[in-house]
C-alpha positions in Angstrom: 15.7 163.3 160.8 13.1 161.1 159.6 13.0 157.3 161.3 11.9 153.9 159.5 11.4 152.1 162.3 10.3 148.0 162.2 9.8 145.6 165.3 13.2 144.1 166.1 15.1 147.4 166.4 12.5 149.4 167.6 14.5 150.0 171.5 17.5 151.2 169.3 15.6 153.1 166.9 13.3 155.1 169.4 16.8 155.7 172.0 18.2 157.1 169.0 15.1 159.1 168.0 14.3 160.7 171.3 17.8 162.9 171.4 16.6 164.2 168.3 14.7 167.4 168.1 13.2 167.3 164.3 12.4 163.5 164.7 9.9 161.6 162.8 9.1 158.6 163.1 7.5 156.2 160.5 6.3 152.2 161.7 7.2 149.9 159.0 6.4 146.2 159.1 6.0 144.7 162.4 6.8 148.3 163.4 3.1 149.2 163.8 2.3 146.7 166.7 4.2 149.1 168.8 3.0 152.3 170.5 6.0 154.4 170.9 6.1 156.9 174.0 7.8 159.9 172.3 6.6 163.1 171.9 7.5 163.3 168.0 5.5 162.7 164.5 4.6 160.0 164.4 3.3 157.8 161.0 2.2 154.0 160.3 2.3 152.4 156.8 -1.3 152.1 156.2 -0.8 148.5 153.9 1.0 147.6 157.1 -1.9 148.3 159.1 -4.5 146.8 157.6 -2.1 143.7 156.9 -2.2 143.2 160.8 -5.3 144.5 162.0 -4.1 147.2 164.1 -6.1 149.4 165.5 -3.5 152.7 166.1 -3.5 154.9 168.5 -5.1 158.4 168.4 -1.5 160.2 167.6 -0.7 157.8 165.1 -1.1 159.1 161.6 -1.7 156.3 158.5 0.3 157.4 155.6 0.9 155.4 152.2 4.0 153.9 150.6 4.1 156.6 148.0 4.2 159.6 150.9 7.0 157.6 152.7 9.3 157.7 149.9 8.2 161.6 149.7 9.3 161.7 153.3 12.5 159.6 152.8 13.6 161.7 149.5 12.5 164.9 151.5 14.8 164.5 154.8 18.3 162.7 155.8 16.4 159.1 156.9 18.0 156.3 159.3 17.0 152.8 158.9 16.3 150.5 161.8 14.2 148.3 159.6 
């Protein structure tokens, strides 16, 4: 399952995420300030990035829009954005 994950339901989204064996997780917005503690995929919008001057953590990977609506029209995706 593939997870758009934004700031304000980030506790929710990552709870939900971690009982999930083929999660992924994507920061959106405000989602990118966070560094989350799961041992999963894990991607940041790169416009998002660079919007906030974020500097990501090793793990992270930067991908653009265009490959997250790849993502989302590859996989069932939940929205916590």
């Amino acid at each position: 399952m593939l997870y758009l994950v934004d700031k304000p339901m980030a506790e929710i989204a990552f709870r939900t995420a971690e009982g999930d064996d083929d999660a992924r997780i994507i920061l959106i917005q405000d989602g990118v300030l966070l560094e989350p503690e799961l041992n999963v995929s894990t991607y940041a919008v790169e416009k998002d990035v660079a919007i906030r001057g974020v500097d990501l953590p090793p793990d992270v990977e930067c991908i653009s829009y265009d490959k997250v609506i790849e993502l989302v029209l590859e996989q069932e995706t939940k929205n916590f954005v």
